[in-house]
C-alpha positions as CSV (number, residue, x, y, z in Angstrom):
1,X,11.4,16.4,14.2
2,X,12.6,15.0,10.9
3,X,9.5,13.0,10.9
4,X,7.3,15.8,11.1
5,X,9.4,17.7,8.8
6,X,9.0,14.5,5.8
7,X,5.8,14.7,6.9
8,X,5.0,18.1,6.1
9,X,6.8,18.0,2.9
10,X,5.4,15.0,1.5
11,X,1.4,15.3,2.6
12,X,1.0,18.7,0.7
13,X,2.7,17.5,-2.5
14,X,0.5,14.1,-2.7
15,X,-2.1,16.2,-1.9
16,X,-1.5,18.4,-5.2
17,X,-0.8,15.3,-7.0
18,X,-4.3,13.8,-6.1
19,X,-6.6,16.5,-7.3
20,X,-5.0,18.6,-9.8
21,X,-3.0,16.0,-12.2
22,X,-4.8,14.4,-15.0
23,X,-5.0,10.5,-14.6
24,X,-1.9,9.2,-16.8
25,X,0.3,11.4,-15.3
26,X,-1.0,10.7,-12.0
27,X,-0.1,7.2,-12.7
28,X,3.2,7.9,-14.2
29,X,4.0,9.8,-10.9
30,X,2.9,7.3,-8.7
31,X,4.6,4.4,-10.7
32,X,7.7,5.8,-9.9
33,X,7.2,6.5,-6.2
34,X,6.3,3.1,-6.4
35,X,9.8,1.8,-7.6
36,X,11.3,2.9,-4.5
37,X,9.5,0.6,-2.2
38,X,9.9,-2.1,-5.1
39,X,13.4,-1.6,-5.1
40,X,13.9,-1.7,-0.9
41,X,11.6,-5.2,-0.8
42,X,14.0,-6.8,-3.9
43,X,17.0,-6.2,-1.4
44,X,15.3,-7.0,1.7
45,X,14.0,-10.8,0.0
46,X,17.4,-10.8,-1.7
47,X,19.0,-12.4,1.9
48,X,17.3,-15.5,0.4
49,X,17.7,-15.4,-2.9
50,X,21.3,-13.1,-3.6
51,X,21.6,-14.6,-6.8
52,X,17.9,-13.9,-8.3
53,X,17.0,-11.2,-10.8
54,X,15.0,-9.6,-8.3
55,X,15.3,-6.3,-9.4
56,X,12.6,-7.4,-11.9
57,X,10.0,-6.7,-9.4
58,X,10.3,-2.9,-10.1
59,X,9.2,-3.2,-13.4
60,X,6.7,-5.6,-12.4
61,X,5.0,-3.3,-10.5
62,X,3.8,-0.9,-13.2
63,X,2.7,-3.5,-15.2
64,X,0.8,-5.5,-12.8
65,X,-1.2,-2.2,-11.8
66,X,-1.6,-2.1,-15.8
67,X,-3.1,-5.2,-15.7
68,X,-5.5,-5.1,-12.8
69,X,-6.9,-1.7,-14.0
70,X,-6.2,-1.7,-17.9
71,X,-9.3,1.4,-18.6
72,X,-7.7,3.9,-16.0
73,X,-4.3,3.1,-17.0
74,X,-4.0,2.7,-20.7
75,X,-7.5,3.8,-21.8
76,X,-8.6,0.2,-23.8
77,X,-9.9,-3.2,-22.8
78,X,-7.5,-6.1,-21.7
79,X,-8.0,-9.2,-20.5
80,X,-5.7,-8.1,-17.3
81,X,-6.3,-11.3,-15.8
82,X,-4.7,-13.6,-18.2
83,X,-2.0,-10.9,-18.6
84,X,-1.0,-11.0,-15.0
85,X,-1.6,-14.7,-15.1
86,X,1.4,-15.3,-17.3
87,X,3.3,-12.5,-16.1
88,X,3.6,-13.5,-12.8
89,X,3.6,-17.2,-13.2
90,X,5.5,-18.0,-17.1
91,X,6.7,-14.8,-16.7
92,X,8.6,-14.8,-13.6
93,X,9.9,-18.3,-13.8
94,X,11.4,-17.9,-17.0
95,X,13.2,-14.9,-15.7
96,X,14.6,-16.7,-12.8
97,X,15.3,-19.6,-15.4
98,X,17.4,-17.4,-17.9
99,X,19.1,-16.0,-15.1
100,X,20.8,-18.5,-14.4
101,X,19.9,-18.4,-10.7
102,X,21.3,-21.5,-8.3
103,X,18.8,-24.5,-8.3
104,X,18.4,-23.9,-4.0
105,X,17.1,-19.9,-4.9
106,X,14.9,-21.0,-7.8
107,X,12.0,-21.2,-5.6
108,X,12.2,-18.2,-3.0
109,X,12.7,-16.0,-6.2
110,X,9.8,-16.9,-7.9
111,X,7.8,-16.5,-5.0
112,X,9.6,-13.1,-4.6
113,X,8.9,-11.8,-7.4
114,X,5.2,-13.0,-7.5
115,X,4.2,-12.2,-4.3
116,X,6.1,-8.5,-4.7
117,X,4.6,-7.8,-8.3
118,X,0.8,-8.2,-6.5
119,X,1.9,-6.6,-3.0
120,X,3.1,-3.3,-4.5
121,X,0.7,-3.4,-8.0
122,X,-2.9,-4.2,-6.7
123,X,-1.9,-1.0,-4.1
124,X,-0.6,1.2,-7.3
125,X,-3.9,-0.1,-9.4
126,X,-6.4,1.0,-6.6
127,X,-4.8,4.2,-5.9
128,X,-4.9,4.9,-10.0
129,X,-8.6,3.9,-10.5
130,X,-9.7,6.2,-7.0
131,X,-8.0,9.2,-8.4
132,X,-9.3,8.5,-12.4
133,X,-12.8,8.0,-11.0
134,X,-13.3,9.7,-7.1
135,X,-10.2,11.7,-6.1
136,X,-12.0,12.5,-2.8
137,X,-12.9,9.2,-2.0
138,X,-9.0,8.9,-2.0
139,X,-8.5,11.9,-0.1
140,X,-10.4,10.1,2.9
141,X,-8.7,7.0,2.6
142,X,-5.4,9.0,3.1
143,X,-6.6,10.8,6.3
144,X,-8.0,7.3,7.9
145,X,-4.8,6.0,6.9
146,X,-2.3,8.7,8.5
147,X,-5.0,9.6,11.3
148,X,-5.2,6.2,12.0
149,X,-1.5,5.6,12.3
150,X,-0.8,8.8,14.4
151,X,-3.6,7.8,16.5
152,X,-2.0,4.2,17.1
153,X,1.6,5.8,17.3
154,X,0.4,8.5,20.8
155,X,-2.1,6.2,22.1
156,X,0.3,3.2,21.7
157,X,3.1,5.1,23.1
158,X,1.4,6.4,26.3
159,X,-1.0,4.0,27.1
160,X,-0.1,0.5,25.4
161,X,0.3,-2.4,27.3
162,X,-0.9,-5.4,25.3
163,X,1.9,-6.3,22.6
164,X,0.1,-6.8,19.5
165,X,2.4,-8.9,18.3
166,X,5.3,-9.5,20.0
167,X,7.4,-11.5,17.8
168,X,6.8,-9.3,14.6
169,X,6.6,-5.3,16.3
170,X,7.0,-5.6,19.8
171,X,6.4,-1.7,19.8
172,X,2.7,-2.0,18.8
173,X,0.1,-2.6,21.2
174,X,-3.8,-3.6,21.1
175,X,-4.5,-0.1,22.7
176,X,-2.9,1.8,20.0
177,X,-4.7,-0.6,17.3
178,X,-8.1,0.4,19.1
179,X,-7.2,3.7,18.9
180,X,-6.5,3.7,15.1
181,X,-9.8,2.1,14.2
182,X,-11.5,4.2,16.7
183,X,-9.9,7.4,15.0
184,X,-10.1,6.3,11.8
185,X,-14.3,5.9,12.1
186,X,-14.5,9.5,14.1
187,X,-12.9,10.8,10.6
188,X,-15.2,8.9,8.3
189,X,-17.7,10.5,10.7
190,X,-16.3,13.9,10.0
191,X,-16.4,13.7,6.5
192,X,-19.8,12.2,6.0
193,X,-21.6,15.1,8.3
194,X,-19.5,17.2,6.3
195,X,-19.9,15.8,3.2
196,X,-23.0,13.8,2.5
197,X,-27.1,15.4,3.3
198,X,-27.3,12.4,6.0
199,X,-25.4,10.4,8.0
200,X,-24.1,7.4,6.4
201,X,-23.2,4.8,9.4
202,X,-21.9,2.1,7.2
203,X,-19.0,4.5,5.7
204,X,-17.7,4.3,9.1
205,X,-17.8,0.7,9.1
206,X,-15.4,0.9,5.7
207,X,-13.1,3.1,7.1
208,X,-12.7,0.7,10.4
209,X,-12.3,-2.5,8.5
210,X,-10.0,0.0,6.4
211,X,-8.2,0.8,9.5
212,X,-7.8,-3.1,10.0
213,X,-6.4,-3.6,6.8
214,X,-3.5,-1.0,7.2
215,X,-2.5,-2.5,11.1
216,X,-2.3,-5.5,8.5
217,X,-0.1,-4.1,6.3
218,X,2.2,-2.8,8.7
219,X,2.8,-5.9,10.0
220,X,3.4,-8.0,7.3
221,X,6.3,-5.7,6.2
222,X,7.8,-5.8,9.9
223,X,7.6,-9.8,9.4
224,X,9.4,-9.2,6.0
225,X,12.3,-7.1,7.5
226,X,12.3,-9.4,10.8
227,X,12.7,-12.3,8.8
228,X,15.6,-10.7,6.6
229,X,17.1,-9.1,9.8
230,X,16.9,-5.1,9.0
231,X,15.1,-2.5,11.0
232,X,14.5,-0.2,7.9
233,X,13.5,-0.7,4.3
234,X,16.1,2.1,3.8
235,X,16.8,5.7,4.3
236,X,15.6,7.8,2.0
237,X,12.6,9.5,4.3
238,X,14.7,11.2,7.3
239,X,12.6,9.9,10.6
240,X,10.5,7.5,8.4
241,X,13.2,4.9,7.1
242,X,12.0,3.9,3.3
243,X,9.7,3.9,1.4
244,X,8.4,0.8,2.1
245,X,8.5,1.5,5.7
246,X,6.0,4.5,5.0
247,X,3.6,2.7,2.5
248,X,3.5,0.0,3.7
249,X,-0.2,1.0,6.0
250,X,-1.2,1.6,2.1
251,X,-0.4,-1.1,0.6
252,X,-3.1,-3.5,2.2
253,X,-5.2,-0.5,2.9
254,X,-5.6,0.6,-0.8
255,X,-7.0,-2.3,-2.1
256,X,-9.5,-3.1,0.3
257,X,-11.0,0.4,0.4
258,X,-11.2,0.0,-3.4
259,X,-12.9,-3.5,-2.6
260,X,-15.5,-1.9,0.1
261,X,-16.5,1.1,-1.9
262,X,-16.9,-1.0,-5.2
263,X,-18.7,-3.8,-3.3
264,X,-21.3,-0.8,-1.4
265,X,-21.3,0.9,-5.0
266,X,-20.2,3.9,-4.1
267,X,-17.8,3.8,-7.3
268,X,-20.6,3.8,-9.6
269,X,-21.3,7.9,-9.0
270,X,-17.7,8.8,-9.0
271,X,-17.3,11.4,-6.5
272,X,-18.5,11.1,-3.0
């Protein structure tokens, strides 16, 4: 019940955000949703580095987005790779270097903070460009996402048998993954009759490589909290753990859809 409950709470008002708030403050809003999550991953890698400034990885975040989509962001040119070039490399060892951190955490915090800056910034970078240039084309990645999941979540539940993978989320099965690409293509299916004057089969080919992506995503943040031993990012979302827990489909999602529409030039119009 408190799942559905954060659910219906939370869809509604992202909704709202999507389509009615101008781009910069739809980035400012979604820049700090997107410290939560940053916050919950610097404590869940802090197990191996305690002593790293890895609370840096929240500001890290915003600016990384900054830097891989500078015109939707800040409204100018940048070189935004050489940007996040030195910000994540110079940048974050020099942090870890001022710090003072012990010689043995050196490494794992740099990695840390690299690896979190791109994990939770490319995410926060596509969904500000989607919304700045086709805030429908985000609206369906959002419903292949969560239809997806739900999808995997009932069919998994009653009819899963195959672990997908054991060691990482011995909950999920191959029947339930099926069954989230399976839904998440009926919906692209949906929306294009709905939307488009003909049928366009290769959308639902993006939304099920889509679908792929966010199974991915899912389980590369249960292999983060296995391998730091907790079961939950946190517990700010009653029935959904943290925020990382329930982004963390997105996170790999985001990106790639950004990739496959750019890639198919669908971007180029704007709206679908």
């Amino acid at each position: 019940m408190k799942r559905l409950i954060t659910a219906a709470v939370g869809a509604p008002l992202a909704l709202w955000a999507l389509f009615r708030l101008p781009t910069g403050l739809f980035f400012a809003l979604a820049a700090v949703l997107f410290c939560f999550p940053a916050w919950e991953f610097s404590r869940i890698q802090g197990r191996w580095a305690p002593a790293a400034p890895l609370w840096l990885v929240v500001p890290l975040v915003p600016l990384t987005a900054v830097a891989l989509a500078p015109g939707v962001v800040v409204g100018q040119p940048l070189d935004g790779a050489r940007v996040l070039a030195g910000l994540l490399s110079l940048g974050a060892a020099v942090a870890v270097l001022l710090a003072r951190t012990p010689v043995e955490q050196a490494a794992p915090a740099m990695g840390a903070l690299a690896f979190g800056a791109l994990y939770l910034g490319l995410p926060l970078a596509a969904l500000a460009n989607l919304q700045a240039r086709a805030p429908w084309w985000l609206f369906l990645l959002l419903a292949v996402v969560w239809i997806g999941d739900s999808a995997a979540f009932y069919v998994g539940t009653r009819f899963g048998r195959r672990r997908l993978a054991p060691v990482v989320s011995p909950k999920k099965s191959w029947e339930g993954g099926l069954a989230a690409v399976v839904a998440s293509a009926v919906v692209a299916a949906v929306w294009t009759a709905w939307r488009d004057a003909s049928f366009d089969w290769s959308l639902l080919a993006l939304a099920a490589a889509t679908s792929v992506a966010a199974q991915l995503g899912d389980l590369v943040e249960s292999l983060l909290k296995r391998g730091a031993g907790v079961k939950d990012s946190g517990n700010l979302l009653p029935g959904h753990g943290g925020f990382l827990d329930r982004l963390d489909a997105l996170l790999f999602a985001a990106p790639v859809w950004w990739l496959l529409l750019a890639i198919t030039g669908r971007l180029a119009g704007g709206e679908s």
